[in-house]
VEXTITI-935663 format. One line per 10 residues: number of its first residue (from 1); for each residue y, z, x of N, C-alpha, C. Coordinates in steps of 0.1 Angstrom, whole numbers. Layout:
REM residues N
NUM	Y/Z/X/Y/Z/X/Y/Z/X; ...
***
This chain:
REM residues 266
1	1236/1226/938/1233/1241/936/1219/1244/938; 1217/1252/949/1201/1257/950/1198/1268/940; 1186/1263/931/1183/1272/926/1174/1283/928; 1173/1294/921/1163/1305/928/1159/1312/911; 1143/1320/916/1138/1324/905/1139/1342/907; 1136/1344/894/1129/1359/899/1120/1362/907; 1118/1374/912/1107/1376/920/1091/1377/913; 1091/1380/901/1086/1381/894/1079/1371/882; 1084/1356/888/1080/1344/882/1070/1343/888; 1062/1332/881/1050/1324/886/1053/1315/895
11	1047/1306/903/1051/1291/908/1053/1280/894; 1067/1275/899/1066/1271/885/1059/1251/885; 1052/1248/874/1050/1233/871/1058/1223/870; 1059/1214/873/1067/1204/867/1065/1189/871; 1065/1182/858/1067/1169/859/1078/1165/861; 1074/1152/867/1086/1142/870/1083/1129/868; 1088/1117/857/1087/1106/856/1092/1098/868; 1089/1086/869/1098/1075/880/1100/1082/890; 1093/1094/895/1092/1094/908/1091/1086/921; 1088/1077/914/1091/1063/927/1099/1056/929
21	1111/1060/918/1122/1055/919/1132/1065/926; 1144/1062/924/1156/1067/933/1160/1079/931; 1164/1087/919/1167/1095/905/1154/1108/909; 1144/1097/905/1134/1103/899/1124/1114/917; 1128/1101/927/1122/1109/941/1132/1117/942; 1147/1120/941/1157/1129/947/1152/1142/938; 1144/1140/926/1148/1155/916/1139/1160/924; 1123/1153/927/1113/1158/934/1116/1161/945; 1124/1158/955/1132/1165/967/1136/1176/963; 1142/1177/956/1153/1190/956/1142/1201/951
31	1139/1199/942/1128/1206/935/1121/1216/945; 1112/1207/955/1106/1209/963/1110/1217/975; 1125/1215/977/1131/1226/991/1138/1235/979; 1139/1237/965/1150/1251/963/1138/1260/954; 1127/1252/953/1119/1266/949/1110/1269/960; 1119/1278/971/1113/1279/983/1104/1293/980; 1108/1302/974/1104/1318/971/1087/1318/963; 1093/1315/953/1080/1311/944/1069/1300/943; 1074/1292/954/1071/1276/954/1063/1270/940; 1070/1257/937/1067/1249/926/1055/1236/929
41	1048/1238/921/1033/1224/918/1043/1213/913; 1043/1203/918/1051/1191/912/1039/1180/909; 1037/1172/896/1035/1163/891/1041/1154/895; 1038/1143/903/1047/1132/902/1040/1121/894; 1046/1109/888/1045/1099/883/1054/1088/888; 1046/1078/889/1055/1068/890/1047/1049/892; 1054/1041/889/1048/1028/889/1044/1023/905; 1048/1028/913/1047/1021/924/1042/1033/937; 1028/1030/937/1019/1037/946/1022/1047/959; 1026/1031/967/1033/1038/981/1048/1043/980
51	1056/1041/972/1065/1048/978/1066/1068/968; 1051/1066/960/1047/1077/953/1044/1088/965; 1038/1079/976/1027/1085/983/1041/1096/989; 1052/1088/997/1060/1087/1005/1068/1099/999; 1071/1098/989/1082/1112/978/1068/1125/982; 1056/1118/977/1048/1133/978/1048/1134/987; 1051/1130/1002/1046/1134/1016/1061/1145/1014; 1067/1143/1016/1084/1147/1015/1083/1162/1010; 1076/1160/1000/1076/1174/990/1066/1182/996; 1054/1177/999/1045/1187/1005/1052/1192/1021
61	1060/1181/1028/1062/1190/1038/1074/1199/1037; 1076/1200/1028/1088/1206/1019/1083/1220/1019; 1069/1222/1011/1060/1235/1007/1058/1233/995; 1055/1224/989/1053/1220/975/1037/1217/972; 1030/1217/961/1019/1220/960/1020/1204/947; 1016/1194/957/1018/1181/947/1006/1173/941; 1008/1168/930/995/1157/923/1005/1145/925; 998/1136/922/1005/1123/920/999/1115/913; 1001/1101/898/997/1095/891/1004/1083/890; 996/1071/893/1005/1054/895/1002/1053/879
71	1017/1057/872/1009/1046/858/1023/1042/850; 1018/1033/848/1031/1026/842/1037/1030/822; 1048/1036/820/1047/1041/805/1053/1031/801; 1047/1014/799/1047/1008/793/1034/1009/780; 1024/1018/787/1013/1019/785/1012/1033/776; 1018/1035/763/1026/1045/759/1012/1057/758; 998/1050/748/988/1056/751/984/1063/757; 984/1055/772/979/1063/782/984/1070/790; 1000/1071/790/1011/1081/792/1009/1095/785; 1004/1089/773/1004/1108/765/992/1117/764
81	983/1107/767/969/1110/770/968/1120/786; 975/1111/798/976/1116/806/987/1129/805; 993/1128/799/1005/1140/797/993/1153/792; 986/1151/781/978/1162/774/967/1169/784; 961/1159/790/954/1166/797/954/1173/807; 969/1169/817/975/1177/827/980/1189/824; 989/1188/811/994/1203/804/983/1211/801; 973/1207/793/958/1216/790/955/1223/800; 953/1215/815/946/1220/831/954/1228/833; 969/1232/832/978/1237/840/989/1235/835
91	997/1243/825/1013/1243/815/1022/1237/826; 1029/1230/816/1040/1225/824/1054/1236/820; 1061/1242/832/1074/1247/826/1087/1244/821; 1085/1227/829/1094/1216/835/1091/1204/832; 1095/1199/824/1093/1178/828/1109/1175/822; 1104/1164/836/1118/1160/836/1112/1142/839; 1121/1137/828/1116/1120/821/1124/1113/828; 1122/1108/835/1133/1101/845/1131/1088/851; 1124/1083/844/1115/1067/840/1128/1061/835; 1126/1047/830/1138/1040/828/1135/1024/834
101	1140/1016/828/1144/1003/829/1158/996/828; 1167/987/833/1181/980/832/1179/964/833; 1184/967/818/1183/943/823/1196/944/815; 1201/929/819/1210/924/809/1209/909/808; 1217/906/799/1218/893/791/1217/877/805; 1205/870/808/1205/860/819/1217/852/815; 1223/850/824/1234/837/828/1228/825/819; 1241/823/810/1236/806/801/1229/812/795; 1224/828/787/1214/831/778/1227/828/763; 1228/828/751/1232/836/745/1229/846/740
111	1216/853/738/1214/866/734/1203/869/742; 1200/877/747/1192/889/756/1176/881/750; 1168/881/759/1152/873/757/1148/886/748; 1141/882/738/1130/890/730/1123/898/739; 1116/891/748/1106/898/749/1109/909/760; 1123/902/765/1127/914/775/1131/931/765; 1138/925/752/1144/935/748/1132/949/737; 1119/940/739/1108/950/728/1103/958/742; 1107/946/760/1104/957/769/1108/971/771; 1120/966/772/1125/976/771/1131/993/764
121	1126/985/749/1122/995/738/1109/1001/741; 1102/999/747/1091/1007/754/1092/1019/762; 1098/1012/770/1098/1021/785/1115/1032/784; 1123/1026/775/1135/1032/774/1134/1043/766; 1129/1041/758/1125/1050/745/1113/1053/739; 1106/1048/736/1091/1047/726/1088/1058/733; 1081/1052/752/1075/1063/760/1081/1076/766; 1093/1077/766/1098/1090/768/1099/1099/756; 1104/1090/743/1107/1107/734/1094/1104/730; 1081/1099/728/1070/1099/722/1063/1111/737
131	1064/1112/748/1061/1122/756/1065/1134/752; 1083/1134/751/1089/1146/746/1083/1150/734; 1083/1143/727/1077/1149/714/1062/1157/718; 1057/1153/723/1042/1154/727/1043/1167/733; 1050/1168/744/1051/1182/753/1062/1195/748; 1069/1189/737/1076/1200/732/1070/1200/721; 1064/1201/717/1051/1209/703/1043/1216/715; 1038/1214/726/1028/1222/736/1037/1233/734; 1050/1230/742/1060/1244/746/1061/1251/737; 1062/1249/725/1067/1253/713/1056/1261/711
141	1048/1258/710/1034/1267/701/1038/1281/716; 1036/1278/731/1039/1288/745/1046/1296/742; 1061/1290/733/1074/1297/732/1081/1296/739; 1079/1289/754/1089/1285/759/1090/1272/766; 1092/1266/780/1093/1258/783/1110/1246/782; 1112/1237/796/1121/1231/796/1120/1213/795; 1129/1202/788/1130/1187/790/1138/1185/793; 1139/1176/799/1149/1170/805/1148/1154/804; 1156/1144/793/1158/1132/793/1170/1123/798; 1165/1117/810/1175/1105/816/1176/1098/806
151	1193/1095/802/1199/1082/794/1205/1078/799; 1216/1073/797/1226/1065/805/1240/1068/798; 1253/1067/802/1268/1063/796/1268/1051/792; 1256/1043/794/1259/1025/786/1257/1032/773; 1249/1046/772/1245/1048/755/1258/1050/746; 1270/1051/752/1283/1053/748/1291/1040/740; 1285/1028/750/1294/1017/745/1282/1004/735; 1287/998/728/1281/983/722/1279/971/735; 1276/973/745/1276/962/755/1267/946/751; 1279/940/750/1270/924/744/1263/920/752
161	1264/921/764/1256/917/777/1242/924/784; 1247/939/773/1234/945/778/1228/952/765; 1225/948/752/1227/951/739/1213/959/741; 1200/955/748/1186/964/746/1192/973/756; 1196/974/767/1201/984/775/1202/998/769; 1214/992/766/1228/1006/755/1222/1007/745; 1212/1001/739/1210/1003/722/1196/1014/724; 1186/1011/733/1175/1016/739/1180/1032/747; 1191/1034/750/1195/1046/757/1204/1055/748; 1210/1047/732/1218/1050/726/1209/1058/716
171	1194/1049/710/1186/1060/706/1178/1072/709; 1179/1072/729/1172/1080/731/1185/1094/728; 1192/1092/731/1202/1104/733/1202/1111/714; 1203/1103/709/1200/1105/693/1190/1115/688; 1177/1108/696/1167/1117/698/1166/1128/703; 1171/1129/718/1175/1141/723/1177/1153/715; 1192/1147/713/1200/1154/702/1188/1163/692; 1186/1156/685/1174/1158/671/1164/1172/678; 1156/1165/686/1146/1173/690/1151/1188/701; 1164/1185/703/1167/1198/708/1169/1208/698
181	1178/1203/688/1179/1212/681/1167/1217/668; 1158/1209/665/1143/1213/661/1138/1220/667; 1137/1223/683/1129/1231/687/1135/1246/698; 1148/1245/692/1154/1258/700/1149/1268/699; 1147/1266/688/1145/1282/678/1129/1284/684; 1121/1275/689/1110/1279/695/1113/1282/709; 1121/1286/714/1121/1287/732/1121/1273/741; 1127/1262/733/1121/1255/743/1137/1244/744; 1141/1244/758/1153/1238/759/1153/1223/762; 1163/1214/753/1162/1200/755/1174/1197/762
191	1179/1191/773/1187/1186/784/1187/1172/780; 1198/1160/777/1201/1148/779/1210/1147/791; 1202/1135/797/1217/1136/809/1217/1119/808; 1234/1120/811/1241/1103/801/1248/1100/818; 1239/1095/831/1251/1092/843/1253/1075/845; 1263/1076/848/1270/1061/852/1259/1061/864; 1266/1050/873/1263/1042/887/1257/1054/897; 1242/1047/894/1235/1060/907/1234/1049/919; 1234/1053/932/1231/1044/943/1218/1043/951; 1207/1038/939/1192/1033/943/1190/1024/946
201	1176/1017/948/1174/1008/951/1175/996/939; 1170/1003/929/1171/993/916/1186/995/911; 1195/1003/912/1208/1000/908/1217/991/918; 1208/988/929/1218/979/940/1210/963/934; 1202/960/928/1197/952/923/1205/944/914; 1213/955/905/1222/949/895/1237/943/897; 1239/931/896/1253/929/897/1263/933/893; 1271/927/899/1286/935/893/1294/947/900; 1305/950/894/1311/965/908/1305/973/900; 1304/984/907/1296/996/900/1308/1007/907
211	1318/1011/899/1326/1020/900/1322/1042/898; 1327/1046/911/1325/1059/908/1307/1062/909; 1301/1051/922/1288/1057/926/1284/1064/926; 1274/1073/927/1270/1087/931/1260/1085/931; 1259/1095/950/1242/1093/954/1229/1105/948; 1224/1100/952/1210/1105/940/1207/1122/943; 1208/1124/955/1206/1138/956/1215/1149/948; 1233/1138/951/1240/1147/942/1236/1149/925; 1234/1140/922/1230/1140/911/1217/1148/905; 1207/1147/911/1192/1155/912/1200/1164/914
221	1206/1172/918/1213/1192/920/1219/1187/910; 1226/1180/905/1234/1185/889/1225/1194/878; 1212/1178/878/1207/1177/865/1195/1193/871; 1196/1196/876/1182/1206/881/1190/1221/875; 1207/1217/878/1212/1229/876/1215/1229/857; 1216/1216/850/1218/1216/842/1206/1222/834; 1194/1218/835/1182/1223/829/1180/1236/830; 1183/1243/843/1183/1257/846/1191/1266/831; 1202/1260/832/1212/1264/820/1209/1264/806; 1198/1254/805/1197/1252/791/1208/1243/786
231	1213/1231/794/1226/1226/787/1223/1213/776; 1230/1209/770/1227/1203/757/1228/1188/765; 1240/1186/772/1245/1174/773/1250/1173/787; 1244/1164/797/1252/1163/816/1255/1150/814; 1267/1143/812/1276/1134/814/1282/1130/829; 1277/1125/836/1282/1122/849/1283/1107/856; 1293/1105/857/1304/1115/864/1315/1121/854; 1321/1127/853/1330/1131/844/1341/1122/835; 1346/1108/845/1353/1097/837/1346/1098/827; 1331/1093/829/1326/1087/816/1324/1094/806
241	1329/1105/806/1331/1115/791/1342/1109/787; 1352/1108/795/1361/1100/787/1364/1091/781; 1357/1078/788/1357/1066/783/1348/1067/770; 1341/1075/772/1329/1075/754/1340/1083/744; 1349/1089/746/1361/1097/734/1367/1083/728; 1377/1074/743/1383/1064/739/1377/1051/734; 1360/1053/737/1356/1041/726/1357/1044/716; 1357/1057/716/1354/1068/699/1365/1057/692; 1375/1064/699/1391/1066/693/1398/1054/689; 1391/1043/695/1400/1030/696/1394/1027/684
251	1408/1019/677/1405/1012/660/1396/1003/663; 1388/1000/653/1372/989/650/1379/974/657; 1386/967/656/1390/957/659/1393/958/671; 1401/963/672/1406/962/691/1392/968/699; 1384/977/699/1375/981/700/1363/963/704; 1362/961/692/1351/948/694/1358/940/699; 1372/937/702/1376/922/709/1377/930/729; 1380/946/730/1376/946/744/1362/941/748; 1351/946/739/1340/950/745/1334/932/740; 1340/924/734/1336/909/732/1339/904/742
261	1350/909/752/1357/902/763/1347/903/777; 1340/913/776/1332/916/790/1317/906/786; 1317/901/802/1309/892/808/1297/896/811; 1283/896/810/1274/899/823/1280/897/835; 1275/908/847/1280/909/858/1274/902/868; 1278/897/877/1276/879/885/1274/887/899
***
């Protein structure tokens, strides 16, 4: 869904995390060709330089008015640091967190490496709602402004195979949750979006079938239309709403002997 502004809006700002990833380059696409009228300043971020460069070439020939920043939010510090001082130069309307990491449990591991799983507690969580928090007290004091947090449908299940994964995406949505509803009442709208199997470069990385794909552009027009809206919660693809009722629903026992039964994926 292309979106459109008033005539009467400003050009609007917006961040984007993992812009150098798959997710995170399609939002900055779309972004870039649907606010054709008012044209939008896009922020990009992302860990990996060139193919930063390559999303911003895309968007400026698009009509987009782009910055770009290589920094990795492992680096939580200097993620919010850089966050403060870009919003100070120039409010943001828009950030949308779309950063993220996927490991699961090594073959012959019996439990997930430490040091993978404190990684991941970083980059999954620490540095996104420690941003959100950061840029929604900005908005808040404005009165208005939009976030937008990538989680995942692993945050639905207990996955043994991928326990920092799902546990790391399970608090973020918690969070979500929390801080949306803390800061409504200031104008400022919180968006979680929970999608299965996106078709990137780092999700073709991961083993296993990956049922009910969806390519990244579709998904970037979801989540662009979901923020528009002010929506609480974008679950996609739609199975996976369901499958999160019937983990609900299923009694404690049967529940942990399915989800004991699944393998890391080969």
């Amino acid at each position: 869904m292309t979106e459109t502004l008033p005539h009467n809006r400003k050009t609007r700002r917006i961040l984007i995390t993992g812009a150098s990833g798959g997710l995170g380059g399609a939002l900055a696409r779309h972004y870039a060709r649907s606010d054709t009228e008012t044209g939008v300043k896009l922020s990009l971020w992302g860990r990996d330089r060139a193919r930063l460069e390559a999303v911003a070439h895309d968007c400026r020939t698009a009509g987009a008015q782009v910055s770009v920043r290589s920094l990795d939010l492992a680096d939580v510090d200097g993620a919010l640091a850089a966050l403060a001082g870009e919003d100070a130069a120039d409010p943001f309307d828009l950030v949308l967190l779309a950063s993220g990491r996927g490991d699961v449990r090594a073959s012959g591991d019996l439990v997930e490496d430490a040091a993978m799983v404190a990684a991941l507690g970083t980059v999954n969580f620490t540095a996104p709602a420690a941003m959100a928090a950061a840029i929604a007290a900005r908005m808040a004091e404005r009165g208005s402004g939009g976030i937008v947090l990538v989680g995942s449908a692993a945050a639905f299940h207990a996955l043994p195979f991928a326990a920092a994964y799902a546990g790391t995406k399970a608090g973020l949505a918690r969070f979500a949750d929390a801080l949306r509803i803390g800061v409504a009442r200031h104008g400022v709208s919180v968006t979680l979006v929970s999608p299965g199997f996106i078709d990137t470069a780092a999700g073709r990385k991961v083993p296993g079938p990956k049922p009910m794909l969806m390519a990244p552009g579709a998904v970037a027009a979801r989540i662009a239309q979901a923020a528009e809206t002010r929506r609480a919660h974008l679950v996609l693809p739609w199975p996976f709403a369901v499958l999160r009722w019937i983990d609900r629903l299923l009694p404690g026992p049967l529940r942990d002997r399915v989800l004991s039964s699944l393998t890391p994926p080969e």
